[in-house]
C-alpha positions in Angstrom: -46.4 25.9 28.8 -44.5 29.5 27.9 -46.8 29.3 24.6 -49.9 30.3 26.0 -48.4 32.9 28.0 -46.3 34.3 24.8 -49.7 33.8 23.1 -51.7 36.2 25.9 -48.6 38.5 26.3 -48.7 38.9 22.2 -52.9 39.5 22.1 -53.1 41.7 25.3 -50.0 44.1 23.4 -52.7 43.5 20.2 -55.5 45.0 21.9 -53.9 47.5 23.4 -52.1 48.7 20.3 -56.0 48.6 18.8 -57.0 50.7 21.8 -54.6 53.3 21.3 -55.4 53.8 17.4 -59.1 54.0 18.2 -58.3 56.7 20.6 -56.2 58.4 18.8 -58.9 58.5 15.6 -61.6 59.7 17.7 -59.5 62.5 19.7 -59.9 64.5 16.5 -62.3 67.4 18.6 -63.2 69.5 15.7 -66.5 69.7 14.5 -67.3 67.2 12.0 -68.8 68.4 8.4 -70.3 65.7 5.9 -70.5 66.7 2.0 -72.9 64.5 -0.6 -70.5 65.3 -3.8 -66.7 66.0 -4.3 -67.2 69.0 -6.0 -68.5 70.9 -2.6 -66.5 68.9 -0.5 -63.3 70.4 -2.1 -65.4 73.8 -1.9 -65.9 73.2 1.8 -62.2 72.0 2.2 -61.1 75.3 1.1 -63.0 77.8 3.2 -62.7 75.5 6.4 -59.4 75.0 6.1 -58.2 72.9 9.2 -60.8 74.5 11.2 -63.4 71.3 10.9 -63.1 67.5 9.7 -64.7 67.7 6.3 -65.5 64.6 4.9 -66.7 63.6 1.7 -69.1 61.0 0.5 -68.4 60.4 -3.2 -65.8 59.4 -4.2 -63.4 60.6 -7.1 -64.2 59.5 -10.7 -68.4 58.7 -8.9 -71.3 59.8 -10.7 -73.5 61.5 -8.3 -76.6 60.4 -9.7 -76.0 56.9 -8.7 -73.3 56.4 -6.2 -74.0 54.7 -2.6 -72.3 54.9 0.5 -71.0 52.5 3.1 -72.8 51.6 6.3 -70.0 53.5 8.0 -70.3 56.7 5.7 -74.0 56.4 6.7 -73.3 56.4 10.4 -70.7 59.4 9.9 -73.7 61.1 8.3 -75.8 60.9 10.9 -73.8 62.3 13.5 -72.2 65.5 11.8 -72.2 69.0 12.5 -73.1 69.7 9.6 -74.8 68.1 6.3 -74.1 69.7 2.9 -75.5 69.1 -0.4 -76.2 69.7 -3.9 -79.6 69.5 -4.1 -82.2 70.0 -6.8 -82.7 66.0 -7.3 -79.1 65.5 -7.8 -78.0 62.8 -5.6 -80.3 60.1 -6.5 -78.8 57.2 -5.0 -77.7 59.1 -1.9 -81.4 60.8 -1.2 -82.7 58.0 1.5 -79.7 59.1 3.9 -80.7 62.6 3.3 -84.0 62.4 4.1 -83.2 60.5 6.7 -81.1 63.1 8.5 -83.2 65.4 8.5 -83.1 66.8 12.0 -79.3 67.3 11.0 -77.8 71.2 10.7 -78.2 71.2 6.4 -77.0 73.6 4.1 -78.5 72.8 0.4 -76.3 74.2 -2.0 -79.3 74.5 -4.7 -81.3 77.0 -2.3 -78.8 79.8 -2.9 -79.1 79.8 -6.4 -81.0 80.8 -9.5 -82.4 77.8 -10.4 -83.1 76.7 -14.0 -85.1 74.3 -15.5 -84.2 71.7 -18.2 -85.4 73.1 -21.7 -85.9 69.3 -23.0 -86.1 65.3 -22.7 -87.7 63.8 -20.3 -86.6 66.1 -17.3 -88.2 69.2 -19.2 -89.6 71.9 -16.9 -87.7 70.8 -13.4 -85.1 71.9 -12.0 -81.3 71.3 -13.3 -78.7 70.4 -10.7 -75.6 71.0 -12.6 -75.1 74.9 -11.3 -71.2 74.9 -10.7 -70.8 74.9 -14.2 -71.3 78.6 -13.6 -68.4 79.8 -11.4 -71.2 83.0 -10.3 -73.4 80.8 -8.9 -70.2 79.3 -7.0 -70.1 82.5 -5.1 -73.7 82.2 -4.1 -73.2 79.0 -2.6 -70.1 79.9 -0.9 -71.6 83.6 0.1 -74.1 81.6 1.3 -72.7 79.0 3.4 -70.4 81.5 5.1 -72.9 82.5 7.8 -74.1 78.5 8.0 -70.1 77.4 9.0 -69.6 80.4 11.3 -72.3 79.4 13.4 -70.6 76.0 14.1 -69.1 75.3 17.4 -64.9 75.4 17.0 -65.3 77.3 14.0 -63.6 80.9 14.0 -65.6 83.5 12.4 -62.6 85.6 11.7 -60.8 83.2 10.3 -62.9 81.7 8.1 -63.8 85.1 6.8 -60.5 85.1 6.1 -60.4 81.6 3.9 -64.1 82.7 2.0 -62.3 85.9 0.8 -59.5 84.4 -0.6 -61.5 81.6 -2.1 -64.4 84.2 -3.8 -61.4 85.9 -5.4 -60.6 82.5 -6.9 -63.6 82.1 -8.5 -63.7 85.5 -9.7 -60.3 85.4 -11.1 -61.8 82.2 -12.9 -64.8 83.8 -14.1 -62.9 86.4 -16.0 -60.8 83.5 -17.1 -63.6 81.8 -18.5 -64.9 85.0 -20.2 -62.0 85.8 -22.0 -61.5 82.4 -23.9 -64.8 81.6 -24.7 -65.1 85.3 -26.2 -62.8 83.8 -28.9 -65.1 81.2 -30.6 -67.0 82.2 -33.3 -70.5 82.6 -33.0 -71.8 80.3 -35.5 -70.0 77.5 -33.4 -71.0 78.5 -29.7 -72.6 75.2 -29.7 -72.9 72.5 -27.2 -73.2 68.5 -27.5 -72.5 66.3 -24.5 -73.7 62.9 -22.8 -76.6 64.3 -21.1 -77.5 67.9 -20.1 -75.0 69.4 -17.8 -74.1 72.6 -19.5 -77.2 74.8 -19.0 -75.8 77.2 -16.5 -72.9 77.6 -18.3 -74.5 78.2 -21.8 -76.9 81.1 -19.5 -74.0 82.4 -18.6 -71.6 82.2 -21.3 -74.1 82.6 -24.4 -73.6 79.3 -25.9 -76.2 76.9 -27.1 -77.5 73.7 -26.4 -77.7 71.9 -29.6 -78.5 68.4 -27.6 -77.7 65.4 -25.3 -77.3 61.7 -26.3 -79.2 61.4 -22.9 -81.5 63.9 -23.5 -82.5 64.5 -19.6 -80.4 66.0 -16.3 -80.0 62.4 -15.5 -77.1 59.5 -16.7 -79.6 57.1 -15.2 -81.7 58.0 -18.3 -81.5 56.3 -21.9 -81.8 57.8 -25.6 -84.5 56.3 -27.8 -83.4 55.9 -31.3 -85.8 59.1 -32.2 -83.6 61.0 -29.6 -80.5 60.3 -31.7 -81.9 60.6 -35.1 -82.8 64.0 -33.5 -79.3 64.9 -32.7 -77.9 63.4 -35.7 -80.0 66.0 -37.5 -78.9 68.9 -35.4 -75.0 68.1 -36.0 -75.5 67.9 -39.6 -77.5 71.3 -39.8 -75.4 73.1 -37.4 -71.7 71.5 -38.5 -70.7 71.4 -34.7 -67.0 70.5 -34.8 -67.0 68.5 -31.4 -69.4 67.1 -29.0 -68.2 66.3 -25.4 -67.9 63.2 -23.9 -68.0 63.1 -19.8 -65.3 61.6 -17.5 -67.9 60.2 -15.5 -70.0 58.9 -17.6 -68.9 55.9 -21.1 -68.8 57.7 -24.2 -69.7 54.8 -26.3 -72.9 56.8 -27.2 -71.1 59.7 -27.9 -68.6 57.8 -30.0 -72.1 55.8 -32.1 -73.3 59.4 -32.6 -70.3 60.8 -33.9 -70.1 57.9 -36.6 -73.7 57.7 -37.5 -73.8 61.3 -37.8 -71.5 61.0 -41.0 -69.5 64.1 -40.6 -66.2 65.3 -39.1 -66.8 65.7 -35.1 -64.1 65.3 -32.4 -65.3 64.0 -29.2 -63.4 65.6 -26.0 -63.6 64.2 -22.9 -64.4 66.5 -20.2 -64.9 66.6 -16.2 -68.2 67.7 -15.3 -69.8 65.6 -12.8 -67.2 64.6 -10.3 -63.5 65.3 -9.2 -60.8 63.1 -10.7 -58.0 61.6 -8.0 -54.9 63.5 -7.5 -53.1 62.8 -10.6 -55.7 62.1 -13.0 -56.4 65.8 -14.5 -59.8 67.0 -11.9 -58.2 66.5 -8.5 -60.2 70.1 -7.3 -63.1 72.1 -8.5 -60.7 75.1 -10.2 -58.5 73.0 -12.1 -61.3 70.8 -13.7 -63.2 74.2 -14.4 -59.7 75.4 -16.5 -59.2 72.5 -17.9 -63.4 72.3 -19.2 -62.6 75.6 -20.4 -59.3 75.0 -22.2 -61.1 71.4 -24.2 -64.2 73.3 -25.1 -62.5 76.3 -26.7 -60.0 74.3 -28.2 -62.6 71.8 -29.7 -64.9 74.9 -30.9 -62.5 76.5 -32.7 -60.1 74.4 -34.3 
């Protein structure tokens, strides 16, 4: 007869341990801020500082063309203080949940930029999505967004003024950083070959060219046609690029095929472009994969 009563004592301590840690997960009081991509969430992370829950919807390593998020994530979503996102037809996979929060606070990172369009493929003439490749642009979304996360409830204008400083002098200090090693490759090789187009701001702002994509598009939902890499083959061989670039997102099978059938001497260098990489995998924030993009690309165009 005690087992029953062990068996209540044991389920009533069970449920009220349950209670406690539902409490205590949802007596967080600061405001709540949902990101689309992992690149702005670590952008958001930094100016907010501990001021606001900032959570992020893609994961590390996702692409952010096609990932999807949980019921959960979807629910989060839907009840946030604020709604940040890339924009510019970016998150494909995502853009049901957007639309469908659309009475929500929303800042859309591709508003407070100079958009480009994409110069070839299939994606020709609309807009490209890939603008934190330029580290300027960065400090249009973040002068941007500023005024957007001051105006949230529980967040403290001064001290986030404070955070966006400090943070703008970053990407400053990573600008010049950029400007000064790519001023040492040789003009003939300023020259850029990756998985599909993600370099256009940077080659704007950097003076490099874009010989090509294997997915010749803004999309890695895309797929070359054999014409598309013939194309490119043609373009390696008349330009001699030294290395084409291979995203951490995305296989580089294609990239691998092209570098073979292309019948010359080309190096293929992984780099992050797309999404943040988990804390000890290379990317783990927006900076670092920016230095380390900048420290491949020089390396493989001038060696």
């Amino acid at each position: 007869m005690r087992a029953p009563r062990i068996f209540a004592t044991l389920a009533v301590s069970t449920l009220a341990a349950t209670g406690l840690s539902a409490c205590s997960a949802t007596e967080d009081s600061r405001p709540t801020i949902v990101v689309s991509t992992n690149i702005l969430g670590d952008v958001v992370e930094e100016l907010v500082g501990e001021q606001a829950q900032v959570v992020t919807l893609m994961k590390p390593n996702a692409d952010p063309h096609s990932f999807e998020i949980s019921a959960q994530q979807a629910a989060t979503l839907r009840s946030a203080d604020l709604l940040v996102s890339n924009g510019l037809g970016l998150e494909e996979g995502l853009q049901q949940h957007l639309d469908a929060a659309d009475t929500l606070p929303a800042f859309v990172a591709g508003d407070a930029i100079e958009v480009l369009d994409y110069s070839e493929g299939d994606a020709a003439g609309m807009p490209d999505s890939h603008f934190w490749t330029d580290p300027e642009r960065m400090i249009d979304v973040v002068d941007a967004i500023e005024p957007v996360l001051a105006e949230i409830d529980g967040i403290d204008a001064e001290a986030l003024d404070t955070t966006v400083d400090e943070y703008r002098a970053e990407l400053q200090a990573l600008d010049a950083e950029m400007t000064e090693a790519f001023s040492t490759i040789p003009d003939e090789r300023r020259a850029l070959v990756t998985n599909h187009h993600v370099f256009g701001y940077l080659a704007e702002r950097f003076d490099f060219d874009i010989i090509g994509a294997v997915i010749p598009g803004g999309t890695t939902l895309a797929a070359p046609s054999a014409s598309d890499l013939a194309d490119l083959v043609d373009a390696i061989e008349e330009t001699g690029v030294p290395a084409i670039f291979a995203e951490s997102s995305s296989p580089d099978r294609l990239v691998q095929a092209l570098a073979s059938e292309a019948n010359v001497q080309v190096e293929v260098i992984e780099l992050f472009t797309e999404s943040l990489t988990g804390p000890d995998e290379g990317a783990p924030d927006y900076l670092t994969m920016m230095r380390i993009n900048t420290e491949r690309i020089t390396t493989g165009l001038t060696s």
